[in-house]
Structure formats: C-alpha cells, structure tokens
DRENPA-3360 file (N, C-alpha, C; in nm, 2 decimals, always signed):
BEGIN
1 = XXXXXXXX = +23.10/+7.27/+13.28/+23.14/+7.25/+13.42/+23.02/+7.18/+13.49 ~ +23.06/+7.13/+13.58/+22.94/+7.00/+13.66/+22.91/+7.09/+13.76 ~ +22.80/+7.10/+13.76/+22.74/+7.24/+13.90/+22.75/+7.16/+14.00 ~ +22.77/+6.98/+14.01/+22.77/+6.93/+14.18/+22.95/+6.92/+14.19 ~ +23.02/+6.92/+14.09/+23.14/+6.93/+14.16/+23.18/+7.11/+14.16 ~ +23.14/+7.18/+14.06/+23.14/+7.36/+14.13/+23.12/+7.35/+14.28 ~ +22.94/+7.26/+14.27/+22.88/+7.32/+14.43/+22.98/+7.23/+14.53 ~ +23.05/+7.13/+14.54/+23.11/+7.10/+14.63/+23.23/+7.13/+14.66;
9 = XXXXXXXX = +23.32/+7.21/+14.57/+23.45/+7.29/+14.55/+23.44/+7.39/+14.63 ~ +23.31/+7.48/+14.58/+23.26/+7.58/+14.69/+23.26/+7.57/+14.80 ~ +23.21/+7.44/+14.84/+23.19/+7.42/+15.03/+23.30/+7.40/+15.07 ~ +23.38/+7.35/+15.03/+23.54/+7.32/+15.04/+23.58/+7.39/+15.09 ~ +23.58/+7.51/+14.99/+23.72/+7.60/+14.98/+23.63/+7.71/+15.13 ~ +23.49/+7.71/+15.12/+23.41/+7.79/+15.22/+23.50/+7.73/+15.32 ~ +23.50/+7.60/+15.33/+23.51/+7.52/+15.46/+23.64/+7.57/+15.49 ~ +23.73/+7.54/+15.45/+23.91/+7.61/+15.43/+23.93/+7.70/+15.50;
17 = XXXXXXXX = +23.87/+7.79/+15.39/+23.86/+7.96/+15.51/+23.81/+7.95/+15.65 ~ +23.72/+7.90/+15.67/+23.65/+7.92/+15.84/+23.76/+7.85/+15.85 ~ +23.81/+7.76/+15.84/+23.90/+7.64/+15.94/+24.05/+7.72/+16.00 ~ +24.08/+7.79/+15.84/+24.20/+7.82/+15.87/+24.23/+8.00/+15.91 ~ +24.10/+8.07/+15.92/+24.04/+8.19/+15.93/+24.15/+8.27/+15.81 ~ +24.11/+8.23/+15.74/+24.13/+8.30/+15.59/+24.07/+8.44/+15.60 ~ +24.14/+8.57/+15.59/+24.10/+8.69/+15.55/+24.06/+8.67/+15.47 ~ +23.94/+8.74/+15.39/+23.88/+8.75/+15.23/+23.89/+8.87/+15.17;
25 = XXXXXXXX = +23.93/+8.98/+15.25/+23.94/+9.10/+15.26/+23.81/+9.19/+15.26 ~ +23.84/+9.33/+15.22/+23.72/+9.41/+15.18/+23.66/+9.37/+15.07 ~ +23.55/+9.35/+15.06/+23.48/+9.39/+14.93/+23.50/+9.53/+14.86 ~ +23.51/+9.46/+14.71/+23.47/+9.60/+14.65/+23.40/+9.62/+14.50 ~ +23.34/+9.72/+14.46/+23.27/+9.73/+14.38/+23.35/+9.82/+14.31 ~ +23.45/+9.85/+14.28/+23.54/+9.90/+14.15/+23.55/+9.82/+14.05 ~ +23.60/+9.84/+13.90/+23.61/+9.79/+13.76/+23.70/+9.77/+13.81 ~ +23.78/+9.62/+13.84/+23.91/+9.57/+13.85/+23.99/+9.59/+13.68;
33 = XXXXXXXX = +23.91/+9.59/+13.58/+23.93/+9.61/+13.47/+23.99/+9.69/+13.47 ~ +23.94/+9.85/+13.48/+23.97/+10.00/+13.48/+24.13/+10.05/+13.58 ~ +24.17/+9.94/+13.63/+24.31/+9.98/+13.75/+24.40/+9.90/+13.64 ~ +24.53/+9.93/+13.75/+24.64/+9.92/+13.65/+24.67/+9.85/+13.76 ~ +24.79/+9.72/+13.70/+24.83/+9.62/+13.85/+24.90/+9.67/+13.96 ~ +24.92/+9.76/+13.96/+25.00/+9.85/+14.08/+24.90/+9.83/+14.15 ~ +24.78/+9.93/+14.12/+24.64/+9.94/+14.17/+24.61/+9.83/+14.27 ~ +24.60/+9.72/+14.16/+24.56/+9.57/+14.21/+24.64/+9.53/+14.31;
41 = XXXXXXXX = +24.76/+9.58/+14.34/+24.82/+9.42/+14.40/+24.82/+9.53/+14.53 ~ +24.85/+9.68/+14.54/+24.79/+9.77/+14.63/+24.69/+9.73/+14.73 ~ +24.59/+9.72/+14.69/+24.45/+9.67/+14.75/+24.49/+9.51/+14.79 ~ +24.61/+9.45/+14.77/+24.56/+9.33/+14.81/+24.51/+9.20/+14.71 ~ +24.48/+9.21/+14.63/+24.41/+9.17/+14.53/+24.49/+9.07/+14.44 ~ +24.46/+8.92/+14.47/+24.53/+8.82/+14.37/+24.47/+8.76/+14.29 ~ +24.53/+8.77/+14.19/+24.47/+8.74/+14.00/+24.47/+8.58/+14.02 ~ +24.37/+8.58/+13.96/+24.30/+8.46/+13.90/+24.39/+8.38/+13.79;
49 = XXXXXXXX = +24.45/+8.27/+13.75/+24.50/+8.23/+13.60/+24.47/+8.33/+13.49 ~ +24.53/+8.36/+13.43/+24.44/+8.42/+13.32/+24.45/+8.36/+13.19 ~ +24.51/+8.24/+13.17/+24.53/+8.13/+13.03/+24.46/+7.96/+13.12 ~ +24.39/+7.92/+13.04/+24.36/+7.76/+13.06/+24.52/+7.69/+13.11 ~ +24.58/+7.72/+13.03/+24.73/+7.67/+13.10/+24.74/+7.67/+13.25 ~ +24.75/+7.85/+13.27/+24.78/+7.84/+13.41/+24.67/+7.79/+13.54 ~ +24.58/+7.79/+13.44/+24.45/+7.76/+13.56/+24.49/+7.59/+13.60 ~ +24.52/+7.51/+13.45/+24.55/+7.38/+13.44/+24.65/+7.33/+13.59;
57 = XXXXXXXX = +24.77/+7.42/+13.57/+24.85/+7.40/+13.71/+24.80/+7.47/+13.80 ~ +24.75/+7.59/+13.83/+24.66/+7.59/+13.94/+24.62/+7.48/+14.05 ~ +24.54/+7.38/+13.92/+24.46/+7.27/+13.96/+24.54/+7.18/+14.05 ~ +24.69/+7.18/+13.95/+24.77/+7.03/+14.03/+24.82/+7.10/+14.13 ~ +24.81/+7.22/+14.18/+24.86/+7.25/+14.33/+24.78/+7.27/+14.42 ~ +24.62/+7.26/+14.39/+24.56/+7.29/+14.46/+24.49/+7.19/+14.58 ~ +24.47/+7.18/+14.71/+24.47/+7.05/+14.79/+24.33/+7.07/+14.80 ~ +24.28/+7.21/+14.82/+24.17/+7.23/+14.87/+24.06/+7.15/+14.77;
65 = XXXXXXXX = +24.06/+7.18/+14.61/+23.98/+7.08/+14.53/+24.03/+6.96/+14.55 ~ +24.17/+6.92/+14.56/+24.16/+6.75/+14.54/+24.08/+6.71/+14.68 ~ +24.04/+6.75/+14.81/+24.01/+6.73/+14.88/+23.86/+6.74/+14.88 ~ +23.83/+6.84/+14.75/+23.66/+6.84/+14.79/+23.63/+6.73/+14.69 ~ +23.73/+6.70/+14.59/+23.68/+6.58/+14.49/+23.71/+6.46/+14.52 ~ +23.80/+6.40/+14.59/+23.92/+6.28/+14.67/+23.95/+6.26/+14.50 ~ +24.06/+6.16/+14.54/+24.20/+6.12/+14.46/+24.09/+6.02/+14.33 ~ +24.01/+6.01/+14.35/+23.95/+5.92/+14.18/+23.89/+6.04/+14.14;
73 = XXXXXXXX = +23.81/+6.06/+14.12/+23.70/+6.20/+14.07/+23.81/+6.29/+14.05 ~ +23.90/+6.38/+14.11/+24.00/+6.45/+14.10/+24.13/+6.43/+13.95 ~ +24.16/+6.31/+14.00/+24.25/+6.23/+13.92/+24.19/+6.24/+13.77 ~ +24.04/+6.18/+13.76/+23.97/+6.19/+13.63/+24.00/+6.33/+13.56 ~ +23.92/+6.42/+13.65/+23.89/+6.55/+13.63/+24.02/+6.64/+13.57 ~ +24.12/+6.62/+13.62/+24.25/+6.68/+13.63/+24.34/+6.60/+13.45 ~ +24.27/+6.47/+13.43/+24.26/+6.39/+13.30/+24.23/+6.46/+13.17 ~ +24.10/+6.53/+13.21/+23.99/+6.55/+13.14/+24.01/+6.68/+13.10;
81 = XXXXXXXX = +24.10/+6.77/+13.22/+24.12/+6.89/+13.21/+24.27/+6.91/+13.08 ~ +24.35/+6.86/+13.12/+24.47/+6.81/+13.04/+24.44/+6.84/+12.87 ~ +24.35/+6.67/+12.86/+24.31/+6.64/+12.74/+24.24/+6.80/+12.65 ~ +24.14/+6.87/+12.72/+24.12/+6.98/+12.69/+24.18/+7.11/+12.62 ~ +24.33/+7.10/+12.74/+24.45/+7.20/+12.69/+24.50/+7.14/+12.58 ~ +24.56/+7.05/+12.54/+24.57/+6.98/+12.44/+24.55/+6.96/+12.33 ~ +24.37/+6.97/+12.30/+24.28/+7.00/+12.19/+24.28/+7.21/+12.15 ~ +24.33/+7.23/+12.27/+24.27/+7.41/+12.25/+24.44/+7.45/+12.18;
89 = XXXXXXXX = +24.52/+7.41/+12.27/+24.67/+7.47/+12.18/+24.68/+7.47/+12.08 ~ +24.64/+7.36/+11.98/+24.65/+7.28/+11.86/+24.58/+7.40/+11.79 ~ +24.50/+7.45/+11.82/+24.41/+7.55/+11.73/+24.48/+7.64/+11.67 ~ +24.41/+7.71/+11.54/+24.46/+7.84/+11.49/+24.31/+7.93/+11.51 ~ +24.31/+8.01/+11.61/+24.23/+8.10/+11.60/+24.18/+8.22/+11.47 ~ +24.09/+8.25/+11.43/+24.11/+8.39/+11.33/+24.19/+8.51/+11.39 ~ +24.20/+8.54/+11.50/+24.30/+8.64/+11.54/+24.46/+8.61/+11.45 ~ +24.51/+8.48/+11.47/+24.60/+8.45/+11.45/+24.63/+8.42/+11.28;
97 = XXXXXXX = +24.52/+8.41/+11.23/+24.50/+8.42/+11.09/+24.50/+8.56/+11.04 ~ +24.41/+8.63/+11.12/+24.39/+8.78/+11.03/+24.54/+8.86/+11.09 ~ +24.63/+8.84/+11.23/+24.69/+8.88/+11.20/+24.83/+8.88/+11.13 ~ +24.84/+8.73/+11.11/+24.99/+8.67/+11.08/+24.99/+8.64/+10.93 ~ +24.82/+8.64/+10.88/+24.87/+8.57/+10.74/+24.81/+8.64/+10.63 ~ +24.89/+8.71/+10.58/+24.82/+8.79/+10.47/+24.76/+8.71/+10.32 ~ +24.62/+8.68/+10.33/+24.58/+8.59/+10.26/+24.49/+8.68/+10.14;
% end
C-alpha cells in the first residue's frame, strides 16, 4: 500500500465526515472478535469487506476515494487492484490441499 495515497484517502474520508457531519459513533475497546453479529450490528457497528473481492467492489462504489485520488490515479489503482484479485483466485492455498486432497 502507498502511505501517500493511504495518507490522502484519510483526509478525504476525515474531510467527508466534518462536511457531511457523519456520526462515528462511540468508541469502544471490546474484542469485536469475542461478540456474535447480533452483538455487532446492536451497537451499530458496520463490517469492513471481509474477502479482497468484496473490498474490490467496495472500491468501485466508493466516491469518497475516487475523489481523494481523481479519475487517472484512481482509474490506475482500481486497474492494479483488479489485476491482483485475479492472480490471488487462481491460487491453491495449503488449506485447500490439506483439506480436499488426500495425498
């Protein structure tokens, strides 16, 4: 990850919130781990992608980065991110070895 397009995604999305007075909610210092989604969505609490896939479309709906990257840098990026999912599907992990193939 490129720490100057992290750090300017960051100001962005900062920027976003003040603009559009975005609640952030409470803080909290519980094991989000340790709860069960009931728990989670209780409190408020919206989950992050949790596969490269879904984070992938995340990306293409998201305005707030294409705005903190503009339409070339974005465009690349969103390229680059693609090409990535692409190489990672294709894999056979050892999970998927030790558990499917009795060798």
């Amino acid at each position: 990850c490129n720490p100057y397009l992290a750090f300017a995604v960051l100001l962005e999305a900062g920027l976003d919130g003040l603009d559009n007075k975005i609640d952030p909610g409470e803080p909290t210092e519980e094991n989000l781990f340790a709860l069960t989604e009931d728990e989670i969505l209780q409190r408020g609490i919206d989950n992050l992608p949790t596969s490269l896939w879904e984070a992938y479309h995340a990306l293409e709906q998201d305005d707030v980065v294409k705005n903190a990257l503009g339409e070339k840098v974005f465009n690349q990026f969103y390229t680059i991110k693609r090409a990535e999912w692409d190489a990672y599907r294709v894999q056979v992990f050892d999970y998927e070895r030790d558990q499917y193939l009795d060798v």
